[in-house]
PQR file of N, CA, C, O and H, with PARSE charges and radii, in Angstrom:
ATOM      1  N   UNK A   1      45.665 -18.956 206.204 -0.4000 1.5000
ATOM      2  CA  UNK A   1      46.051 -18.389 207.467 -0.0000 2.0000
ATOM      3  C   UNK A   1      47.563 -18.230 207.551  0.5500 1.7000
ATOM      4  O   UNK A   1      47.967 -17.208 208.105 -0.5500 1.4000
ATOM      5  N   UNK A   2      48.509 -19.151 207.050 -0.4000 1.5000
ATOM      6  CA  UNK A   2      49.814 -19.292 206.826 -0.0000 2.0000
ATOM      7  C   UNK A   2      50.311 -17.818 206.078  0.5500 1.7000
ATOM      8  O   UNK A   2      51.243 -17.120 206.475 -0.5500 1.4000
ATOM      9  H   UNK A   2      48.181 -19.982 206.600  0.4000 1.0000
ATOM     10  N   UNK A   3      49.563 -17.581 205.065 -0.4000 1.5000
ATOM     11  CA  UNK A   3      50.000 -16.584 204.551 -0.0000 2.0000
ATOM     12  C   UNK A   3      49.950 -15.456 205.292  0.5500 1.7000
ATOM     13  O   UNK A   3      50.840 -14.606 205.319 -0.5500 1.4000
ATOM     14  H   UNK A   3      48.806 -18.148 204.742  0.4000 1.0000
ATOM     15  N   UNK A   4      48.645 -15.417 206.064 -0.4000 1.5000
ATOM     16  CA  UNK A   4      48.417 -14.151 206.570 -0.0000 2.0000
ATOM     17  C   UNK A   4      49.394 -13.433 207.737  0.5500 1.7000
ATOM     18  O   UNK A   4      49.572 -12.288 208.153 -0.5500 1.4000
ATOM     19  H   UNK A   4      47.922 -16.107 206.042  0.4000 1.0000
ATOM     20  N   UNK A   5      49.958 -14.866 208.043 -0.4000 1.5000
ATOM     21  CA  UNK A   5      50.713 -14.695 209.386 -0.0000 2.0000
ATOM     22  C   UNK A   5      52.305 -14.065 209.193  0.5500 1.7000
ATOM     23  O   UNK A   5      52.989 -13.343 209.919 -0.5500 1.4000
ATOM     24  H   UNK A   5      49.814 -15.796 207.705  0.4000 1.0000
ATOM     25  N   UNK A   6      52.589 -14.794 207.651 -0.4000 1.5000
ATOM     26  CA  UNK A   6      54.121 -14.274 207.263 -0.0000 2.0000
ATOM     27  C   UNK A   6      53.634 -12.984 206.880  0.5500 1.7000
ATOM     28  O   UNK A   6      54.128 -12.061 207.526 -0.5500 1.4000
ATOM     29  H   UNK A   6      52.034 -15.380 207.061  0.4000 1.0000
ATOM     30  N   UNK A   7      52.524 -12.568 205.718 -0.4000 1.5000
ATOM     31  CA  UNK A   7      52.488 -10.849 205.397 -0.0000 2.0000
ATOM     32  C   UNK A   7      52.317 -10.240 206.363  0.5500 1.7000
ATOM     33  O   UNK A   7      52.529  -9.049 206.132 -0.5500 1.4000
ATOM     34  H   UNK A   7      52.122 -13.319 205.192  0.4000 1.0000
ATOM     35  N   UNK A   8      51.839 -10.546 208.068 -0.4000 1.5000
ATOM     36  CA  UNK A   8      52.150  -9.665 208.733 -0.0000 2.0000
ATOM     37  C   UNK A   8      53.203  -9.407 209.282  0.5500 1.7000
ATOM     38  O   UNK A   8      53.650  -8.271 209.437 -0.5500 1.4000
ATOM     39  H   UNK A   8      51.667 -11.513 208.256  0.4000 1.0000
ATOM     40  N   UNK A   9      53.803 -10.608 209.698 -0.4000 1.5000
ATOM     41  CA  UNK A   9      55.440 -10.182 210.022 -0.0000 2.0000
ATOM     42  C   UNK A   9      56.226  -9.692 209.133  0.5500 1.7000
ATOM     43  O   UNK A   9      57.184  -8.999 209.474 -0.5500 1.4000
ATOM     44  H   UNK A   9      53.440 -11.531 209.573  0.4000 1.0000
ATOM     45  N   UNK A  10      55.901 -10.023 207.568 -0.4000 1.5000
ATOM     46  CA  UNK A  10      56.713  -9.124 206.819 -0.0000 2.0000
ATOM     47  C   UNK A  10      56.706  -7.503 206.550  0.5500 1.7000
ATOM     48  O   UNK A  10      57.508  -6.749 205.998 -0.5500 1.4000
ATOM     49  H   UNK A  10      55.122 -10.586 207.291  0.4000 1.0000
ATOM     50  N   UNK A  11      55.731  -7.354 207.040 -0.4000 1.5000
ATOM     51  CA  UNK A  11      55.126  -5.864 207.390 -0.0000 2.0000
ATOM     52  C   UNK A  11      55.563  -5.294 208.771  0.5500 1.7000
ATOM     53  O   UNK A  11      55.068  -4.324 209.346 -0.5500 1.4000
ATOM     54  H   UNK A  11      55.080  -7.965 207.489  0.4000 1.0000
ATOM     55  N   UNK A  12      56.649  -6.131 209.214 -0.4000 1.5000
ATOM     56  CA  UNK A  12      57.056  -5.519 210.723 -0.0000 2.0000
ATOM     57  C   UNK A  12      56.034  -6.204 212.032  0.5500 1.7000
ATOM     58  O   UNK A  12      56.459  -6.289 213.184 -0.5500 1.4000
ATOM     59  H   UNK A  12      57.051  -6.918 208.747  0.4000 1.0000
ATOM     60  N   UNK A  13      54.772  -6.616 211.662 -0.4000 1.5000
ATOM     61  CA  UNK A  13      54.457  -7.057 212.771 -0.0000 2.0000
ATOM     62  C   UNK A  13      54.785  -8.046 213.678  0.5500 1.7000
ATOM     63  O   UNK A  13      55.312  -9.001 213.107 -0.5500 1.4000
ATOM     64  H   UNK A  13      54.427  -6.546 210.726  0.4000 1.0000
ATOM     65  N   UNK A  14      54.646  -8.221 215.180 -0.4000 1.5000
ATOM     66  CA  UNK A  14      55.293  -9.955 215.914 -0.0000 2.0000
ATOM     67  C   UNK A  14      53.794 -10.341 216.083  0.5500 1.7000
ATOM     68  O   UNK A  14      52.647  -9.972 216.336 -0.5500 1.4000
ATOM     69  H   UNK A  14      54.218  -7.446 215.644  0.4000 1.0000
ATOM     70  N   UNK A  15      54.762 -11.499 215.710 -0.4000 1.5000
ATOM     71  CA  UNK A  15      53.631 -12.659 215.606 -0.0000 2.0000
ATOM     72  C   UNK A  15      53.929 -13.686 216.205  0.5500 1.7000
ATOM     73  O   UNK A  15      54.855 -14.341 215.728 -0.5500 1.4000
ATOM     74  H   UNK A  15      55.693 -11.799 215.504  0.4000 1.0000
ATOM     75  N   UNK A  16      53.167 -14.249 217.615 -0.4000 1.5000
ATOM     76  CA  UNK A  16      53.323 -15.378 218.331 -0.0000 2.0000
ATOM     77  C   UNK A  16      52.524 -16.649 217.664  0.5500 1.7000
ATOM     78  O   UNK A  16      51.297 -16.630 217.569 -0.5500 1.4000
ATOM     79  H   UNK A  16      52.414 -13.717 218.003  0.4000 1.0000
ATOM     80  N   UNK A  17      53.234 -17.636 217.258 -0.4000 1.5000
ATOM     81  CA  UNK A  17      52.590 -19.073 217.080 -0.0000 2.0000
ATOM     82  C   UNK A  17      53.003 -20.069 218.300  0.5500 1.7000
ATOM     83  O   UNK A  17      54.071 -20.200 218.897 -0.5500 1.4000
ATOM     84  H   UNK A  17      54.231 -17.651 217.335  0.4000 1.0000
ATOM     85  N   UNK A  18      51.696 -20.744 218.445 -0.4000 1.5000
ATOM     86  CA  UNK A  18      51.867 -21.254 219.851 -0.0000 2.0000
ATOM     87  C   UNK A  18      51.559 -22.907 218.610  0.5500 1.7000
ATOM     88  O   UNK A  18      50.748 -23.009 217.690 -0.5500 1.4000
ATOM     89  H   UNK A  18      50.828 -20.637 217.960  0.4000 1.0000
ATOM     90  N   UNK A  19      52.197 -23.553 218.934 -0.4000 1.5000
ATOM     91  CA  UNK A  19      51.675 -25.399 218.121 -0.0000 2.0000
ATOM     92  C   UNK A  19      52.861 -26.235 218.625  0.5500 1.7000
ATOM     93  O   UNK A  19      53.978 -26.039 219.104 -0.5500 1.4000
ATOM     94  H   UNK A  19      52.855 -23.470 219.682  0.4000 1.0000
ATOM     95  N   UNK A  20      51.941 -27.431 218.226 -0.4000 1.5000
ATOM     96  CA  UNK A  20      52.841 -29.083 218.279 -0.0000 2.0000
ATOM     97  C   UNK A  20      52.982 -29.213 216.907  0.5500 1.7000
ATOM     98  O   UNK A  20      53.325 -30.355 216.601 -0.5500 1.4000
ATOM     99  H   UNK A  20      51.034 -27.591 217.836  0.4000 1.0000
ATOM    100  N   UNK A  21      52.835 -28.420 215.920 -0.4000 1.5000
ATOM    101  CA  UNK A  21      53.089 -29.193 214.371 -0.0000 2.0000
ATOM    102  C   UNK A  21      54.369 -28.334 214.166  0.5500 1.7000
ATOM    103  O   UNK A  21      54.405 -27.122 213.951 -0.5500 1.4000
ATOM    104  H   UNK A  21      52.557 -27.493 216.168  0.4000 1.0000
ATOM    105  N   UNK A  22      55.462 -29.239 214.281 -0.4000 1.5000
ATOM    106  CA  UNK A  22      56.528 -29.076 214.102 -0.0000 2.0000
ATOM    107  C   UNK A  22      56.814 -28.825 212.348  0.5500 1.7000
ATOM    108  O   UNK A  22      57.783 -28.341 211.763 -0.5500 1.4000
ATOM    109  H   UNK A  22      55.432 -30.223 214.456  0.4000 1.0000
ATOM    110  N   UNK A  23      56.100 -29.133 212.069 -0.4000 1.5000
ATOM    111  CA  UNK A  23      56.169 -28.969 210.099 -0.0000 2.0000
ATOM    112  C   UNK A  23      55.829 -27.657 209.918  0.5500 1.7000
ATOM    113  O   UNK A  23      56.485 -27.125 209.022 -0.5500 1.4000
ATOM    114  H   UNK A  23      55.313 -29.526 212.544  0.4000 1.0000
ATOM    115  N   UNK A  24      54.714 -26.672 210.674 -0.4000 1.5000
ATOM    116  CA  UNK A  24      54.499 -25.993 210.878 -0.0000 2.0000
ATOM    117  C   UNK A  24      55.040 -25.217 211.402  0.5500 1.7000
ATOM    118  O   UNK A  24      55.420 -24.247 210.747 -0.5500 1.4000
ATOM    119  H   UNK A  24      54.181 -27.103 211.402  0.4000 1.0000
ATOM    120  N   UNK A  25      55.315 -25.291 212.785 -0.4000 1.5000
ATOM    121  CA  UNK A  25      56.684 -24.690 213.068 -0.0000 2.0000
ATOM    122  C   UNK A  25      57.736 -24.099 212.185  0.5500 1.7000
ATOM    123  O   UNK A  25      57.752 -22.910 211.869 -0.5500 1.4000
ATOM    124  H   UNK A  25      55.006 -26.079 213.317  0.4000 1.0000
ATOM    125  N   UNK A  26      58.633 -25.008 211.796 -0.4000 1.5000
ATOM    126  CA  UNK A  26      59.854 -24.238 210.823 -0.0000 2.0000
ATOM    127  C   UNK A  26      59.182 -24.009 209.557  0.5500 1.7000
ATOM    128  O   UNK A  26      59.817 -23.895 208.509 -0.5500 1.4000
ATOM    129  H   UNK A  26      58.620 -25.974 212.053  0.4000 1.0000
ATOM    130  N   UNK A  27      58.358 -23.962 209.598 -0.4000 1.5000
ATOM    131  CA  UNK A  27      57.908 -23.386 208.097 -0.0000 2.0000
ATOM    132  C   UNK A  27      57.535 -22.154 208.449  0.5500 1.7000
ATOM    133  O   UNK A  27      57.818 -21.386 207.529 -0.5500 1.4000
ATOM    134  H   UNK A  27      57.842 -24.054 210.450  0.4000 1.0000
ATOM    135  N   UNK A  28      57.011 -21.578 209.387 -0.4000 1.5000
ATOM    136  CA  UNK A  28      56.695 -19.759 209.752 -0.0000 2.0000
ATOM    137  C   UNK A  28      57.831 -19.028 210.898  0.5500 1.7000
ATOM    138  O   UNK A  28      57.957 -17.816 211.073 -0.5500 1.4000
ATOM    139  H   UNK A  28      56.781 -22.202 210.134  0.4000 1.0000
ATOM    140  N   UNK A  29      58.312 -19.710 211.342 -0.4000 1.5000
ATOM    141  CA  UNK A  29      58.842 -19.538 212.889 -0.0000 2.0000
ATOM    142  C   UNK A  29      60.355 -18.866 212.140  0.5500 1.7000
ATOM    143  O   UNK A  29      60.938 -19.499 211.260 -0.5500 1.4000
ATOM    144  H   UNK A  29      58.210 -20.695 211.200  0.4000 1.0000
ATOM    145  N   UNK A  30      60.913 -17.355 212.700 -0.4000 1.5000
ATOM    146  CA  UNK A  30      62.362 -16.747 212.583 -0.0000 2.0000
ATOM    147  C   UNK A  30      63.067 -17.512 213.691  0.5500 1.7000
ATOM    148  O   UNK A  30      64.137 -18.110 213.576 -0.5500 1.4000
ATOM    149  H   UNK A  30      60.439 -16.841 213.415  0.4000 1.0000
ATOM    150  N   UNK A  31      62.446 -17.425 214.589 -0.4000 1.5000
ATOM    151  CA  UNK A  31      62.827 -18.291 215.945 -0.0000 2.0000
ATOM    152  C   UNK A  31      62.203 -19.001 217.230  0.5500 1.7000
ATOM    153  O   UNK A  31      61.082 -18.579 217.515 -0.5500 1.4000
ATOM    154  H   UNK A  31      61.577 -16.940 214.682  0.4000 1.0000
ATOM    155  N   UNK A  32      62.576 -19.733 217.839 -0.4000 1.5000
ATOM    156  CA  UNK A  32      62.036 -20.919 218.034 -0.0000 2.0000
ATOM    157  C   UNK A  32      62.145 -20.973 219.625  0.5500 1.7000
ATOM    158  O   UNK A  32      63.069 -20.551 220.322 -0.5500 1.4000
ATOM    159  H   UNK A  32      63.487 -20.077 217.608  0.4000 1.0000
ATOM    160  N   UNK A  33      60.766 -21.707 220.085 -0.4000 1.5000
ATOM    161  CA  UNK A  33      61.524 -21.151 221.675 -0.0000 2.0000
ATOM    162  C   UNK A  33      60.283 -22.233 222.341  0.5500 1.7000
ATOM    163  O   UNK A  33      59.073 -22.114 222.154 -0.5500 1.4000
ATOM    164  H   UNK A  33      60.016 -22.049 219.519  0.4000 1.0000
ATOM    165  N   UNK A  34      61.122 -23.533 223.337 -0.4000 1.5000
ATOM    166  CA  UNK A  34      59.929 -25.111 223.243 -0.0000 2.0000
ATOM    167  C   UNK A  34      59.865 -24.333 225.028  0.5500 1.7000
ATOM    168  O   UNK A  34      60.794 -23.974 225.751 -0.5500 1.4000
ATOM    169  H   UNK A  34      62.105 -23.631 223.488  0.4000 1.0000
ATOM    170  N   UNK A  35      58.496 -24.306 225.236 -0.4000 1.5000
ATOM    171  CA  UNK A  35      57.920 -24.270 226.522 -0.0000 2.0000
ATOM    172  C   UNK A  35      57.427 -25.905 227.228  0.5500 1.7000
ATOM    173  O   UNK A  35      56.701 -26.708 226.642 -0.5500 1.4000
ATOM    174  H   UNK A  35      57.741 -24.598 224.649  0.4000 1.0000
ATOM    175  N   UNK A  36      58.029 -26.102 228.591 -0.4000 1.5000
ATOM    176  CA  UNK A  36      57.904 -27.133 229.152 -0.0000 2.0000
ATOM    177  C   UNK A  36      57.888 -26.923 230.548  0.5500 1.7000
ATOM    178  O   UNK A  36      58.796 -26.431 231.217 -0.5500 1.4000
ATOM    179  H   UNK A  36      58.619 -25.449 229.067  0.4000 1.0000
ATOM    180  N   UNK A  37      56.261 -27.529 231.130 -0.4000 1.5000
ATOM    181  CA  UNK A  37      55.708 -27.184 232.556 -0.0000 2.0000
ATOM    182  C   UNK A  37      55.825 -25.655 233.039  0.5500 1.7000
ATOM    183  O   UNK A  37      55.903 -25.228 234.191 -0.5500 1.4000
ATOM    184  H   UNK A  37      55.523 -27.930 230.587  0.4000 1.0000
ATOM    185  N   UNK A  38      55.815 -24.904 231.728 -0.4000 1.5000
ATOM    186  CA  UNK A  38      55.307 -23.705 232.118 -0.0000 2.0000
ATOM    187  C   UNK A  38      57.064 -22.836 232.146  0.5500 1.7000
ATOM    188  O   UNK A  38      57.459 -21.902 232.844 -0.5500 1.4000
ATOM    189  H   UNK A  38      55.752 -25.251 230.792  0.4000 1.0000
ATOM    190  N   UNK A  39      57.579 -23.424 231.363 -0.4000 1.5000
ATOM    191  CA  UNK A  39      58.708 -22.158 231.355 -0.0000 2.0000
ATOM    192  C   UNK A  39      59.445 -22.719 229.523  0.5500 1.7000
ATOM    193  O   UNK A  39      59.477 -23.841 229.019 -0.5500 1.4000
ATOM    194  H   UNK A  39      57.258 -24.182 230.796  0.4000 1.0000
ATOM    195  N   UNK A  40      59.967 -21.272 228.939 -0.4000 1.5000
ATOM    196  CA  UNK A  40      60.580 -21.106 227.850 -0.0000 2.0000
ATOM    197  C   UNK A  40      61.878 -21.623 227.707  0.5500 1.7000
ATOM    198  O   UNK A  40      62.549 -21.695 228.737 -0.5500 1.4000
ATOM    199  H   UNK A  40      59.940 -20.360 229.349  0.4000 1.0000
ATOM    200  N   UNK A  41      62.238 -21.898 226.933 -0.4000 1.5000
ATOM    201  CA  UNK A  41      63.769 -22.296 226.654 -0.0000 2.0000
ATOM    202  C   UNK A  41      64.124 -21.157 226.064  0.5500 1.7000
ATOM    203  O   UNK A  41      63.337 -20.358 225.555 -0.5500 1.4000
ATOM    204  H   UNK A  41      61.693 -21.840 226.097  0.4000 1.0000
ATOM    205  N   UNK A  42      65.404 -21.043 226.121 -0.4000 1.5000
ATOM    206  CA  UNK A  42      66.327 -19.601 225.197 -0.0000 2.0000
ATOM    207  C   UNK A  42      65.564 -19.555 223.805  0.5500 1.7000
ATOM    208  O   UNK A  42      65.498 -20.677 223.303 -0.5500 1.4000
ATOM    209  H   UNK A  42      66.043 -21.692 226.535  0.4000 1.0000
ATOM    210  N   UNK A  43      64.970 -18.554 223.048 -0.4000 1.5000
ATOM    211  CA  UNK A  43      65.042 -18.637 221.899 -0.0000 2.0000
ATOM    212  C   UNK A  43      65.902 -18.606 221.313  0.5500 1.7000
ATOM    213  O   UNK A  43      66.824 -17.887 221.700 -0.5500 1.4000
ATOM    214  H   UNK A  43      65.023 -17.642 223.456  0.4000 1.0000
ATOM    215  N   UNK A  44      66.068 -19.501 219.871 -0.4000 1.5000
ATOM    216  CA  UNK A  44      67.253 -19.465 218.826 -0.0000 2.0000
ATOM    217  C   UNK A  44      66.498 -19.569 217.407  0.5500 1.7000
ATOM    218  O   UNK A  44      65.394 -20.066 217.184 -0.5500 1.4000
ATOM    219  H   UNK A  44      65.319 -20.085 219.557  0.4000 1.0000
ATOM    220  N   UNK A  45      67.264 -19.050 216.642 -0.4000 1.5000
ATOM    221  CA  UNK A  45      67.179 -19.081 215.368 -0.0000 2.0000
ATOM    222  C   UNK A  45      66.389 -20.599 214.929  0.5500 1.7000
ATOM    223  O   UNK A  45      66.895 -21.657 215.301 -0.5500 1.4000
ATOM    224  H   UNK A  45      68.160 -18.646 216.824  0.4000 1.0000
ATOM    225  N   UNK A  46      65.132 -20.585 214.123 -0.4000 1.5000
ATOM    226  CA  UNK A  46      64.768 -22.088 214.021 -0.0000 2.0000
ATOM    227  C   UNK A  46      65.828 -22.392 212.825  0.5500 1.7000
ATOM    228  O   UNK A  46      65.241 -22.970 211.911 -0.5500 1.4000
ATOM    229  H   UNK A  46      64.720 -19.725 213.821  0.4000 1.0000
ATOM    230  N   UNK A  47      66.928 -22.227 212.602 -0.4000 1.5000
ATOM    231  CA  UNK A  47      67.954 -22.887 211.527 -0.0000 2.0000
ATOM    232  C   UNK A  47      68.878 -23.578 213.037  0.5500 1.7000
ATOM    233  O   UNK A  47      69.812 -24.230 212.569 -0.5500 1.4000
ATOM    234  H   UNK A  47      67.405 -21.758 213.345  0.4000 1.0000
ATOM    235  N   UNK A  48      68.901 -23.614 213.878 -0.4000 1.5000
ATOM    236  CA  UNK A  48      69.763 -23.481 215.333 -0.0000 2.0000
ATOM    237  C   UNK A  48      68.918 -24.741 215.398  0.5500 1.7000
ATOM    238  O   UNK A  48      69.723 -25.663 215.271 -0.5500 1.4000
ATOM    239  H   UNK A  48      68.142 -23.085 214.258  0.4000 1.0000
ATOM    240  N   UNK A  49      67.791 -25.200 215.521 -0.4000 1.5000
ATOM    241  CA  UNK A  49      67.411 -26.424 216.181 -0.0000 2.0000
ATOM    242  C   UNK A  49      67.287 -27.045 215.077  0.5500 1.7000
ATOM    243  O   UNK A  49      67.214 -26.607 213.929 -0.5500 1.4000
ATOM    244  H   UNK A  49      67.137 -24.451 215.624  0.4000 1.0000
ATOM    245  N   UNK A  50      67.249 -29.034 215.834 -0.4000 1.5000
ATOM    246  CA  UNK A  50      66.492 -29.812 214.594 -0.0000 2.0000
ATOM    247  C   UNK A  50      65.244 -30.257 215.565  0.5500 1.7000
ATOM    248  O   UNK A  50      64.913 -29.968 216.715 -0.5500 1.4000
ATOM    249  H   UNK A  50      67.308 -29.390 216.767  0.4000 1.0000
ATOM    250  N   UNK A  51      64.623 -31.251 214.353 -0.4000 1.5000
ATOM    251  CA  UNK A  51      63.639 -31.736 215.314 -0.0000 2.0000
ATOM    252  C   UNK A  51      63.853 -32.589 216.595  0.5500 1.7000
ATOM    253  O   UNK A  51      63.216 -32.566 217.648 -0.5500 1.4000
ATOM    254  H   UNK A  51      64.891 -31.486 213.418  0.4000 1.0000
ATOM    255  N   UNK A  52      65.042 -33.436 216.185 -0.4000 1.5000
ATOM    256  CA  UNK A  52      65.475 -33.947 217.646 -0.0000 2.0000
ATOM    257  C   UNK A  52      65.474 -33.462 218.548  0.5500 1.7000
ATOM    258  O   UNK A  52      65.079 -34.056 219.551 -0.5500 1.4000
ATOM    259  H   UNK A  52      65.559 -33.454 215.329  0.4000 1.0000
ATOM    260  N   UNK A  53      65.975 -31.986 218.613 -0.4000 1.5000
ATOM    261  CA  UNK A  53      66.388 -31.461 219.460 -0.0000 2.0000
ATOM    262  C   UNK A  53      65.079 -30.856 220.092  0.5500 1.7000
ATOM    263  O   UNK A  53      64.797 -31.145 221.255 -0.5500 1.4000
ATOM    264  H   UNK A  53      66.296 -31.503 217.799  0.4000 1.0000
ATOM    265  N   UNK A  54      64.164 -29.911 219.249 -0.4000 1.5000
ATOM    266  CA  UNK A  54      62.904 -29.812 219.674 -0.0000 2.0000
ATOM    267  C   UNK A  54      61.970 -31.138 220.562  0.5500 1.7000
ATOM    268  O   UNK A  54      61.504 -30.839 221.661 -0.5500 1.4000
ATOM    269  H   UNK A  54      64.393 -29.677 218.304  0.4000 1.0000
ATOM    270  N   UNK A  55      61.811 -32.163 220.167 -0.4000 1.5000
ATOM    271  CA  UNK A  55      61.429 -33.076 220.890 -0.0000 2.0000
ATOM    272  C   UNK A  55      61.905 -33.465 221.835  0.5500 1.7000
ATOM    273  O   UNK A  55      61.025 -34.137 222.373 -0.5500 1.4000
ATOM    274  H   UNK A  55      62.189 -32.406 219.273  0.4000 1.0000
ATOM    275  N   UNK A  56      62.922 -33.490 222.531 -0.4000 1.5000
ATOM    276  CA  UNK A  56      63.571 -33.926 223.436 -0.0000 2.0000
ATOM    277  C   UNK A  56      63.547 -32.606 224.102  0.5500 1.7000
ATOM    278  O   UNK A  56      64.064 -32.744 225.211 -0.5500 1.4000
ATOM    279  H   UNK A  56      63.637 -32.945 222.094  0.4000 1.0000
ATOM    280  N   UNK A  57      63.064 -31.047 223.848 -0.4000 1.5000
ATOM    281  CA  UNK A  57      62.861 -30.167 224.577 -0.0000 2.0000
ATOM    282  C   UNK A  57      61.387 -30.391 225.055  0.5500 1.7000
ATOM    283  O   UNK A  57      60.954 -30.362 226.207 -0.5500 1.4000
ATOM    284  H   UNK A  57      62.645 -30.935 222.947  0.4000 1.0000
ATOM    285  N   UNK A  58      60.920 -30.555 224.226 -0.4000 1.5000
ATOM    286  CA  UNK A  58      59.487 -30.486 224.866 -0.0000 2.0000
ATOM    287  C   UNK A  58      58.867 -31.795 225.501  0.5500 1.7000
ATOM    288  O   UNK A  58      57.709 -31.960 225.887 -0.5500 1.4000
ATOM    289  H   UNK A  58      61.271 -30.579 223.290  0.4000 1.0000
ATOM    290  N   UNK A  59      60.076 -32.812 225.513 -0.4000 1.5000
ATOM    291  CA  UNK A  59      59.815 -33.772 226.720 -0.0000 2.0000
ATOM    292  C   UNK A  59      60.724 -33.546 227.673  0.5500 1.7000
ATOM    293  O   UNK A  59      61.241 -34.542 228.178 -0.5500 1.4000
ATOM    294  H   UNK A  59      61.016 -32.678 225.199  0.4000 1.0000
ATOM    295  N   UNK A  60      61.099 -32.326 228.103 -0.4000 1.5000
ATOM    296  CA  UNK A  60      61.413 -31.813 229.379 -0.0000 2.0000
ATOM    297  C   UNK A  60      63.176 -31.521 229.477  0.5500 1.7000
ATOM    298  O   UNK A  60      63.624 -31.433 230.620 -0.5500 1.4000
ATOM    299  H   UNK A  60      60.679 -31.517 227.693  0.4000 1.0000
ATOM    300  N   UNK A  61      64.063 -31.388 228.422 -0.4000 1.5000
ATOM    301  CA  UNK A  61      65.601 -32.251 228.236 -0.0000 2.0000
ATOM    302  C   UNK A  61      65.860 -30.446 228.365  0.5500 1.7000
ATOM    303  O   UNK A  61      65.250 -29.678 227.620 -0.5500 1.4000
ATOM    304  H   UNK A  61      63.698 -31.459 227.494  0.4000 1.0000
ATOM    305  N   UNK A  62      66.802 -29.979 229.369 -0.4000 1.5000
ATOM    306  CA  UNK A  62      66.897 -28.592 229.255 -0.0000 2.0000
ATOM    307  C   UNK A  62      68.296 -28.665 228.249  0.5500 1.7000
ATOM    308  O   UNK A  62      68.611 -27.696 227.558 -0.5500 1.4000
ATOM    309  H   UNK A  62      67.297 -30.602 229.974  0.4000 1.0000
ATOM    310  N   UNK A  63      69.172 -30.070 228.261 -0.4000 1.5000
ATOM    311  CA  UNK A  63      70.297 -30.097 227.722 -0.0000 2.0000
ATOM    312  C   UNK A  63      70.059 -29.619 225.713  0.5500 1.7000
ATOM    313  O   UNK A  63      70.865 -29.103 224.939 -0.5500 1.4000
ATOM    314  H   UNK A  63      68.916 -30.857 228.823  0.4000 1.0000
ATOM    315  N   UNK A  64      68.831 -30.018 225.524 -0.4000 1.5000
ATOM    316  CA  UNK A  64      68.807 -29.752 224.399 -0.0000 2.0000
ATOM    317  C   UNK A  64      68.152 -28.190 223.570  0.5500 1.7000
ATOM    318  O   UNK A  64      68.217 -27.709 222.439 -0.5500 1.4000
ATOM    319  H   UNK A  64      68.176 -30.437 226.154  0.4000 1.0000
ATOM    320  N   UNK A  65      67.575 -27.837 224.793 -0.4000 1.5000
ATOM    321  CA  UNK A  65      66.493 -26.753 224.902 -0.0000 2.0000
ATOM    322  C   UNK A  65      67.753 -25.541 224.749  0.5500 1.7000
ATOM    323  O   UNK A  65      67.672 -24.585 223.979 -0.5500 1.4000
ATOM    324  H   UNK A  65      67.522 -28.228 225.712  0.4000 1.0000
ATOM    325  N   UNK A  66      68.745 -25.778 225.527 -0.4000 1.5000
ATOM    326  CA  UNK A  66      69.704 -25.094 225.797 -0.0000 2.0000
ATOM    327  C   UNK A  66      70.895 -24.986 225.005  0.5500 1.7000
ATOM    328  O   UNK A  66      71.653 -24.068 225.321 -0.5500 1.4000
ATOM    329  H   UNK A  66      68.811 -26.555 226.153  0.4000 1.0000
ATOM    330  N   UNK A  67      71.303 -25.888 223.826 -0.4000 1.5000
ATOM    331  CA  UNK A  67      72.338 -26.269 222.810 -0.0000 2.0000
ATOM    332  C   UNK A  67      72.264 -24.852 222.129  0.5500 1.7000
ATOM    333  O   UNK A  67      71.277 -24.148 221.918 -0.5500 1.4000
ATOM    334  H   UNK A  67      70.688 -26.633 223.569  0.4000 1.0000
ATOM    335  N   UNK A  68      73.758 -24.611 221.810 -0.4000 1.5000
ATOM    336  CA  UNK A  68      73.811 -23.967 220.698 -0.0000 2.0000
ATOM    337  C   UNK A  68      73.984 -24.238 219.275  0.5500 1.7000
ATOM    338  O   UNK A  68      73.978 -23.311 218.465 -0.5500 1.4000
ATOM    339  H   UNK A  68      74.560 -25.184 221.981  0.4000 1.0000
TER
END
């Protein structure tokens, strides 16, 4: 399924991944964007976040959601 998801974006298509597997995550994701109680954080480049920073977004931290 992994594969299928990068040959389509490499073919131009968007492709939304919605998950908690953060391993998963930066392994398909161009960019990265942690939803908490129903709203998005800025997307950024997933080279732009670490996991700290992801976790502490998606336990609600807009300070980190929001870092450049």
């Amino acid at each position: 399924m992994h594969q299928c998801l990068l040959d389509a974006a490499g073919a131009g298509a968007a492709v939304l991944l919605i998950s908690e597997d953060l391993d998963e995550i930066f392994a398909l994701a161009d960019r990265i964007g942690v939803m908490y109680h129903g709203r998005l954080s800025p997307l950024r480049a997933a080279e732009a976040w670490t996991l700290a920073e992801i976790g502490l977004a998606m336990a609600g931290s807009t300070e980190a959601a929001h870092a450049a």
